[in-house]
N, C-alpha and C positions, 0 to 999 in steps of 0.2 A: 652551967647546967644546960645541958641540949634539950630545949621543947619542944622541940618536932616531933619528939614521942607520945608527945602528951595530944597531938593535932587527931581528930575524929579520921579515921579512913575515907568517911561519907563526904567530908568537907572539901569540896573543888578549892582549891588555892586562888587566893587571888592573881590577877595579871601584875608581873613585875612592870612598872610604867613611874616612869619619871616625867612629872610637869613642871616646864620649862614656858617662859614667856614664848620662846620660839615656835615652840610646837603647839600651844594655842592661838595664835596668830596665822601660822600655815593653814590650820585645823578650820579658822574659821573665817576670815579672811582671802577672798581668791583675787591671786594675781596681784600682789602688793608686795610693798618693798618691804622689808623686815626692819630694817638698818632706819628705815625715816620715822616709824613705828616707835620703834627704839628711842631714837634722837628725841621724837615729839614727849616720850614722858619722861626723859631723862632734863627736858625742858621745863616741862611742868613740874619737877624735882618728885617723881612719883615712880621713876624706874625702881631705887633701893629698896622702898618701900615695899613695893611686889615680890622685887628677887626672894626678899625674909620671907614675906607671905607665903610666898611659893615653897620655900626649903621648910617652913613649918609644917606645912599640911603634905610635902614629902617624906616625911620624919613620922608624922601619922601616918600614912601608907606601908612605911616599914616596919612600923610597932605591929601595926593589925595583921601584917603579914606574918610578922613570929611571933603572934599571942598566943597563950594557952587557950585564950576563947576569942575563937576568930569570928565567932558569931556578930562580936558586939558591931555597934558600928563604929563608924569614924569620924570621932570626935573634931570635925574643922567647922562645926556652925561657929562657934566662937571666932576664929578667923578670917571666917567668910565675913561675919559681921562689922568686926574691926575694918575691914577694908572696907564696905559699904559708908561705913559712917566717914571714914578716910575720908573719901572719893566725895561725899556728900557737903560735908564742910568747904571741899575743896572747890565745889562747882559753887558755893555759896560765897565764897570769894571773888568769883570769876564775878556774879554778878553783881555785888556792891560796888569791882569795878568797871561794871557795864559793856563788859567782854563777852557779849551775851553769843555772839556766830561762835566766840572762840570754846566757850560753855560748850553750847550745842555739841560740834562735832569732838571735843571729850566723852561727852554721854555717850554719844554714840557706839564710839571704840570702848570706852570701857566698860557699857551696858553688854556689850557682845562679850567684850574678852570675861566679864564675869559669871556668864550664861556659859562659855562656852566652858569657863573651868570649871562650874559647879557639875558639868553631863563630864567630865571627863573624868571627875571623883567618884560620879556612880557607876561608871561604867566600868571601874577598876576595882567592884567588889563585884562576886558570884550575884547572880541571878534572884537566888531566891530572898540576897539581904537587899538588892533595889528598892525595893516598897521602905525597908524602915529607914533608908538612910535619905531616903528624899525626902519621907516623914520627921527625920534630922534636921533636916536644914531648911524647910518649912517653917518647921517650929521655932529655930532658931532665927529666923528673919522675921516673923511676926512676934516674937518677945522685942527686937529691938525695935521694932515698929513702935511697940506700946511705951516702951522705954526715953525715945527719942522724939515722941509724936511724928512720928513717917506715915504718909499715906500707903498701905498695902496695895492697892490697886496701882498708885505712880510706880512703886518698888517693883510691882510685877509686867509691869511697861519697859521697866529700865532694862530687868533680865533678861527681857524676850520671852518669858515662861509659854507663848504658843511655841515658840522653835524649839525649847527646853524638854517640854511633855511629849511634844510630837517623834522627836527624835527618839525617847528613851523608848514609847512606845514602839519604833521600826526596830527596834532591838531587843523584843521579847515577843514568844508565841501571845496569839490571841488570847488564851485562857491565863494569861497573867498579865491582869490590865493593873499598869502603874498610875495611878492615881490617888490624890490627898482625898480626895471626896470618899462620899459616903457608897459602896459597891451597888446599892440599890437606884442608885441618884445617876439620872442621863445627864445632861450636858444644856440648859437651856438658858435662853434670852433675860435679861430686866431691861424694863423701859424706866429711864428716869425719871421724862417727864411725867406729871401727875394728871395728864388730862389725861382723862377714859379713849379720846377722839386720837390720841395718839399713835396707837398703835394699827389703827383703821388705815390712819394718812400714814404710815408709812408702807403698809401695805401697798397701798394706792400707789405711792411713788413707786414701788416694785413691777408694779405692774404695767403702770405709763414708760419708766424704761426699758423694760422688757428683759428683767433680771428675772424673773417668776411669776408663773400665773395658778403656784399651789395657796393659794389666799388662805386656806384654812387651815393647812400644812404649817407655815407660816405662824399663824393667832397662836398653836398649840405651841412652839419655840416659847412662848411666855408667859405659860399656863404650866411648867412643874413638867416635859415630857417626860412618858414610863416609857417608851417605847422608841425604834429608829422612825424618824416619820420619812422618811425616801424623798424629801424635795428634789423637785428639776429644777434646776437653775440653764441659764439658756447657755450651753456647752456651742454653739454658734458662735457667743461674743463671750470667752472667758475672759481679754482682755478687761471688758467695760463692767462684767461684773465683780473682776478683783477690784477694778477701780474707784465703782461703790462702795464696794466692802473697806475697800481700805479711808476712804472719807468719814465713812459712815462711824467706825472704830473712833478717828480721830474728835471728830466732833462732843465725845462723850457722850452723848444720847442715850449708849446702850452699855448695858455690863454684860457680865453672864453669870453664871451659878453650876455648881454641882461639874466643874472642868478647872482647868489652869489657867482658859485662855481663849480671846473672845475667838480665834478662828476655828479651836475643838470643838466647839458647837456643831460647824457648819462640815466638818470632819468624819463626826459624827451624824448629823441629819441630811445633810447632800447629797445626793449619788454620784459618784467619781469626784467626790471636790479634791481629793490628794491625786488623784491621778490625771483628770484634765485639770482639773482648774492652777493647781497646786506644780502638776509635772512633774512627782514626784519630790518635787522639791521643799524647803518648808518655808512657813509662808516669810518666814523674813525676807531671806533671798528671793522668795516668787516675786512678793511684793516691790523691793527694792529694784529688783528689774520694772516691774510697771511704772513705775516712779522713775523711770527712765527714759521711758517712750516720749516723741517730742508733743504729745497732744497733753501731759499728764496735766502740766499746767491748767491749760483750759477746762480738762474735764472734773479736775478737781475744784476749780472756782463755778462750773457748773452745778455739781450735785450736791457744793455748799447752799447753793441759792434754792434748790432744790429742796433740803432738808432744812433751812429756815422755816419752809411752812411749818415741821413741830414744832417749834422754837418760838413760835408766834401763839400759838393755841392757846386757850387763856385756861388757866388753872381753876381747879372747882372750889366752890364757895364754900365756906367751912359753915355749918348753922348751929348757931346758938342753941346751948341744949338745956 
């Protein structure tokens, strides 16, 4: 029976697009060898694995493509999942045999190659199903979070979800903002630690390095913003305040709320943070480049010692009620 009849006139067709290991690795990956790529997970006995993965959730791109309801979305949370926990068990091997560098630069590659195929699954349905299919696979990674006891914040460290969100967003007008959050909800800060004095001293260190002197601008990032607060960040030294930011990130000190992802905050609140600071670029690669510069070392063991001071603040006293 031919269902192409049965397809709405109004319904833009999806992109015919085949995902291939190869073209997520060009896609996300610059200037690497394919073949060593290749080699490294056919090592890790993890190539076969993927190839299925991958013909699975091509298999759904062609259903949804000749569905009678091309609306629905596309059912690969499932698959996506299965690989995570994959990948998860597998890194969990690595370290009971204390292959912890060899661990490390697995995540790496396959936190990316996994970011990079979940933006190439949304970006091959119309426009206007974006929103629910991200809401798909959202959903679908925090059931298995609950499922497996997975940290959601490590999980969304692993994807890269600032590269993930930022991207989808350069790939839709303004008035169609992709995001899981709530439409009313900006984009702001959580301080972890519990001292009140926390967030004064980190201010403070902003301002002694000379990363921002909007203090108050700043305070409202962890008060719930309604609103864009326009920070200046010193567009002078972008190198040293990605370099911040990117310590700052690591150290876990800080979450966010109501975004994807600790840099859509500053995306969001910054003025020009995607176009100077960022260069257009997203922050993975931005960052990954400052993480290259030959000072990073140093500056990175600096502004640890730096941000020790909250780390040291003493927590408030609980009273007796």
């Amino acid at each position: 029976m031919d269902t192409n009849k049965y397809k709405s006139i109004n319904t833009k067709p999806m992109k015919q697009q085949t995902i291939t290991i190869q073209s997520i690795i060009e896609a996300e990956f610059a200037n690497v060898n394919i073949n060593e790529i290749i080699s490294q997970l056919k090592e890790h006995q993890l190539y076969d694995f993927i190839i299925k993965s991958l013909e699975q959730i091509n298999e759904h791109i062609k259903l949804k493509k000749n569905s009678i309801k091309p609306n629905e979305v596309l059912n690969i949370a499932p698959i996506g999942v299965i690989m995570l926990v994959k990948f998860n068990e597998y890194f969990r091997n690595l370290t009971q045999c204390e292959k912890v560098e060899e661990k490390e630069k697995l995540e790496y590659l396959l936190g990316n190659f996994m970011k990079r195929l979940l933006i190439n699954v949304i970006k091959v349905v119309p426009k206007k199903e974006k929103q629910a299919q991200l809401q798909h696979i959202v959903t679908g990674l925090m059931d298995a979070c609950k499922l497996h006891n997975y940290d959601f914040e490590k999980l969304s460290e692993f994807l890269n979800t600032d590269d993930m969100i930022l991207e989808l967003y350069s790939h839709l007008p303004n008035t169609e903002a992709l995001s899981t959050s709530k439409p009313t909800q900006l984009p702001g800060l959580i301080m972890k630690h519990d001292s009140p004095q926390a967030i004064v001293k980190l201010i403070e260190i902003l301002n002694e390095e000379e990363i921002t002197k909007d203090n108050d601008k700043v305070a409202r990032l962890f008060n719930h913003p309604d609103e864009n607060l326009s920070i200046e960040f010193n567009e002078q030294n972008k190198k040293r305040v990605l370099q911040f930011l990117a310590v700052l990130k690591d150290s876990k000190l800080i979450s966010f709320e109501g975004c994807n992802g600790f840099y859509q905050v500053f995306s969001c609140h910054v003025k020009n943070f995607d176009s100077i600071f960022l260069n257009g670029r997203t922050p993975q690669k931005r960052i990954d480049c400052i993480r290259k510069h030959k000072d990073w070392a140093d500056q990175e063991k600096y502004f640890n010692i730096q941000l020790k001071q909250l780390f040291v603040l003493s927590h408030p006293i609980a009273l007796a009620g």
